[in-house]
N, CA, C and O of each residue as an XYZ file, in Angstrom:
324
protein
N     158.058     62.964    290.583
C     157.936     64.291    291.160
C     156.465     64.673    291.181
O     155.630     64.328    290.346
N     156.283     65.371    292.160
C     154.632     65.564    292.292
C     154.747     66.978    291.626
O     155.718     67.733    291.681
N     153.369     67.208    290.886
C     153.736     67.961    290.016
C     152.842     69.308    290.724
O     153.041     70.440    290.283
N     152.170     69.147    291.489
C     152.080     69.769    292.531
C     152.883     70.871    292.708
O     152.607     71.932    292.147
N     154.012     70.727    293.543
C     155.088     70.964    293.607
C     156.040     71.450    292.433
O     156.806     72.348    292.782
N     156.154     71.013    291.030
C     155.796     72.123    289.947
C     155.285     73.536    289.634
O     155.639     74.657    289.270
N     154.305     72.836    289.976
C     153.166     74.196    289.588
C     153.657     75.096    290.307
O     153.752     76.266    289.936
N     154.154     74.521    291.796
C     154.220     75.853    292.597
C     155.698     76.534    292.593
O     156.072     77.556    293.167
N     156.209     75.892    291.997
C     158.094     76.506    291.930
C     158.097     76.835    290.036
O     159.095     77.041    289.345
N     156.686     76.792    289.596
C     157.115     77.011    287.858
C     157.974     78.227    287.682
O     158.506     78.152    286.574
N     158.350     79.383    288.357
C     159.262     80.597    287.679
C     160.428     80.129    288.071
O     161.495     80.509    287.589
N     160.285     79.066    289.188
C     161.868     78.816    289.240
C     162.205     77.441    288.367
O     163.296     76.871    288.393
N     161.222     77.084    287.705
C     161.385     76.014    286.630
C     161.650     76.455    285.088
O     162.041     75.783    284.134
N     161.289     77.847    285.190
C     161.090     78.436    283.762
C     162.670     77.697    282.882
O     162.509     77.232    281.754
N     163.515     77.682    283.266
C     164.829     77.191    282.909
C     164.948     75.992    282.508
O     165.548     75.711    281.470
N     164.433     75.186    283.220
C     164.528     73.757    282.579
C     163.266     73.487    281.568
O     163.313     72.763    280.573
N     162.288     74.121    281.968
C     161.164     73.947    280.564
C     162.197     74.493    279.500
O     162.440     73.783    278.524
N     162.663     75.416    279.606
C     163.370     76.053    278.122
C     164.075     75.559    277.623
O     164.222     75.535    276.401
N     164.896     74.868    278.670
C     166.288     73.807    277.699
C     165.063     72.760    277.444
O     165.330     72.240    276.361
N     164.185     72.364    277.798
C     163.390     71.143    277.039
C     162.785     71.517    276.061
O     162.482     70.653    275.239
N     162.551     72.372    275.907
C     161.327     73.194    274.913
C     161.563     74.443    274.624
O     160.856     75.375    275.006
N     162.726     74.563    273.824
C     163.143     76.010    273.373
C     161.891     76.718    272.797
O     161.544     77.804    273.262
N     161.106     76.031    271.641
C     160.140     76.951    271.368
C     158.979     77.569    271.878
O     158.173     78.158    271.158
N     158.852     77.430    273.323
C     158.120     77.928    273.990
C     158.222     79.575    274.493
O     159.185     80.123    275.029
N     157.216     80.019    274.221
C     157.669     81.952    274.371
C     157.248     82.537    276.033
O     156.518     81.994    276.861
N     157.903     83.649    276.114
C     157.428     83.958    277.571
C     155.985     84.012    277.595
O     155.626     83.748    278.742
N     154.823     84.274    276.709
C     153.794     84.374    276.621
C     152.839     82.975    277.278
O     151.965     82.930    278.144
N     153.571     81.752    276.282
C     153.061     80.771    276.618
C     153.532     80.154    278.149
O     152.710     79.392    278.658
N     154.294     80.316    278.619
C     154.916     80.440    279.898
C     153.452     80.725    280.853
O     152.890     80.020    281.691
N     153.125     82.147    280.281
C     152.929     82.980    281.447
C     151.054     82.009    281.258
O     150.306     81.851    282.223
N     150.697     81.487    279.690
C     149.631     80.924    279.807
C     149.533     79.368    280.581
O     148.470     79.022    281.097
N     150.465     78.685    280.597
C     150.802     77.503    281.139
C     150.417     77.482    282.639
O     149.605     76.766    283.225
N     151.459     78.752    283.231
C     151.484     79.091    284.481
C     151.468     77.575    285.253
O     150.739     77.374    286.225
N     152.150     76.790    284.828
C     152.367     75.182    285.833
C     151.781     74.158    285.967
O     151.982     73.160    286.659
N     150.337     74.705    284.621
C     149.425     73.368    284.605
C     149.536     72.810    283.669
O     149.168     73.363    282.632
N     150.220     71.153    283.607
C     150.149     70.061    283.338
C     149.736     70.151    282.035
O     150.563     70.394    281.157
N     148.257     69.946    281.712
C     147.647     70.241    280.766
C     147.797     71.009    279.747
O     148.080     70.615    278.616
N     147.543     72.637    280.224
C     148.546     73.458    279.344
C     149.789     73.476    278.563
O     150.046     74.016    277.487
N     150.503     72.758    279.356
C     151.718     72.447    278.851
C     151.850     71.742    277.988
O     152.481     72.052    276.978
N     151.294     70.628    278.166
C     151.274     69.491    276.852
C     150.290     70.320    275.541
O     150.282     70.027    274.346
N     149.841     70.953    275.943
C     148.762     71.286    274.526
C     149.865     72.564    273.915
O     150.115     72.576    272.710
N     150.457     73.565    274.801
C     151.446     74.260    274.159
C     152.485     73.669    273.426
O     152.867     74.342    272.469
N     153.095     72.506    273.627
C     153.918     71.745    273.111
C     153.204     71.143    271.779
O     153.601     71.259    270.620
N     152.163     70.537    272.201
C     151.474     70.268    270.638
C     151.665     71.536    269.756
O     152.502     71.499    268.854
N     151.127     72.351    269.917
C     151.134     73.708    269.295
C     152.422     74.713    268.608
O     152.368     75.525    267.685
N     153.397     74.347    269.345
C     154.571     74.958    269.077
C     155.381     73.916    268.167
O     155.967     74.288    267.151
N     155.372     72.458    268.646
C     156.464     71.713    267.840
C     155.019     70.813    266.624
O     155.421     70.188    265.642
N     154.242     70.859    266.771
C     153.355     70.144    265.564
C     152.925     68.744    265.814
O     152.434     67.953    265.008
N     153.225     68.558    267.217
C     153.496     67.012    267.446
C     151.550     66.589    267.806
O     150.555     67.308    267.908
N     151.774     65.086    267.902
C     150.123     64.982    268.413
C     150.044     65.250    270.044
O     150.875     65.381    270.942
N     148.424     65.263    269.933
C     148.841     64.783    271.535
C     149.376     63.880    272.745
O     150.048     64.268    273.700
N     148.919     62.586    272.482
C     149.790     61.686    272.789
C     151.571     61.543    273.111
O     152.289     61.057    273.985
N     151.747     62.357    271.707
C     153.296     62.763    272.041
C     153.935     63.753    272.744
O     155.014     63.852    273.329
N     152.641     64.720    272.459
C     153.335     65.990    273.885
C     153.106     65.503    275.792
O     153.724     65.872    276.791
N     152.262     64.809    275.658
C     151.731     63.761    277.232
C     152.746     63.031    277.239
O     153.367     63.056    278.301
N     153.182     62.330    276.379
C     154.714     61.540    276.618
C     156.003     62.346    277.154
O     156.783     62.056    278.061
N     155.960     63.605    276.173
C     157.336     64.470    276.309
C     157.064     64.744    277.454
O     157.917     64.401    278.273
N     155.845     65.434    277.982
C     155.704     65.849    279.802
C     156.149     64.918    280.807
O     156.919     65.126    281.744
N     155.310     63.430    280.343
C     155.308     62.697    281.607
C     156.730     62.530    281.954
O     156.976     62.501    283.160
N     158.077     62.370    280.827
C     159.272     62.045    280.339
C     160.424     63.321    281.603
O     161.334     63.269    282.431
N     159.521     64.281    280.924
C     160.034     65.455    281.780
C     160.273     65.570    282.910
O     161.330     65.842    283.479
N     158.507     65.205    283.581
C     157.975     65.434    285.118
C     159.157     63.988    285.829
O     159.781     63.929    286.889
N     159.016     62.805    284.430
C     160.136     61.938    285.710
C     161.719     62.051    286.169
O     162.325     61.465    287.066
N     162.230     63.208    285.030
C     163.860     63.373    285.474
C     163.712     64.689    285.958
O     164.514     65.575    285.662
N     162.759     64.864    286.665
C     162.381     66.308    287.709
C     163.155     66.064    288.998
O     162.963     64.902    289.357
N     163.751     66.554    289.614
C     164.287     66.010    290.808
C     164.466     67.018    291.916
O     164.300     68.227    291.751
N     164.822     66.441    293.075
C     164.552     67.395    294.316
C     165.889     68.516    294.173
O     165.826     69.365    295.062
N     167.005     68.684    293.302
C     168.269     69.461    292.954
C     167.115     70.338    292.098
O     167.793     71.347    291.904
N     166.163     70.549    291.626
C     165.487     71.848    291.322
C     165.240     72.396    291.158
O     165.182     73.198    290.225
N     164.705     72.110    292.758
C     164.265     73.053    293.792
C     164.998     73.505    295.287
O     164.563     73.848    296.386
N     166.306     73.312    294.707
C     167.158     73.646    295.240
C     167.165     75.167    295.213
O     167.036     75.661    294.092
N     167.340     76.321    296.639
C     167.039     77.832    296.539
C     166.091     77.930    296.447
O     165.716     78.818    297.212
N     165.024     77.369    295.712
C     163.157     77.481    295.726
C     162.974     77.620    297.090
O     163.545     77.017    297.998
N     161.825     78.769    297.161
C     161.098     78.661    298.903
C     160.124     78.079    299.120
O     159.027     78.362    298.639
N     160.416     76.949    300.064
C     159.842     75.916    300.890
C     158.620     76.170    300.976
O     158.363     77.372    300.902
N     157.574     75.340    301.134
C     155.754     75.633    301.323
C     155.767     75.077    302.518
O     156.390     74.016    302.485
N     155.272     75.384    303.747
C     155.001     74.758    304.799
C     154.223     73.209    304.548
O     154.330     72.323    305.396
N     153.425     73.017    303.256
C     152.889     72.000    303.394
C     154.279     71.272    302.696
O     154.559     70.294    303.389
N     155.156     71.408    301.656
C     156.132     70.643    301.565
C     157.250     70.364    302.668
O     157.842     71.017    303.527
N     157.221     68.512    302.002
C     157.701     67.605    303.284
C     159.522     68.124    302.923
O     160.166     68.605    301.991
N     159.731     67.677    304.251
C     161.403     67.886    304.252
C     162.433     67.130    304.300
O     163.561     67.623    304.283
């Protein structure tokens, strides 16, 4: 999944980050805001893990991401169809 495409549907992702990562707060949410990066370092931060392991839990994430979604998400003209 291009994560791209993440970033830009993250409030309609807020749901599946949460079942992955309950301990994440609306706060850190709203600091994440869909970048990659952020995310993995909030995950370090919240569960104690290293980094390496929160870059794993993401990449793990970003690959059972699937086009069901972004299903109801609104379309970007630059996303393909």
């Amino acid at each position: 999944m291009n994560w791209d495409r993440i970033e830009g549907n993250w409030k309609q992702l807020k749901g599946r980050v949460t079942a992955q990562w309950g301990k994440l707060t609306d706060d850190d949410f709203d600091v994440v805001a869909g970048r990659r990066e952020q995310l993995a370092g909030k995950i370090q931060e919240r569960y104690g893990v290293a980094k390496d392991e929160a870059e794993r839990q993401v990449a793990a994430w970003e690959r059972h991401a699937g086009d069901d979604w972004f299903e109801g998400a609104k379309k970007r003209p630059t996303d393909k169809v």
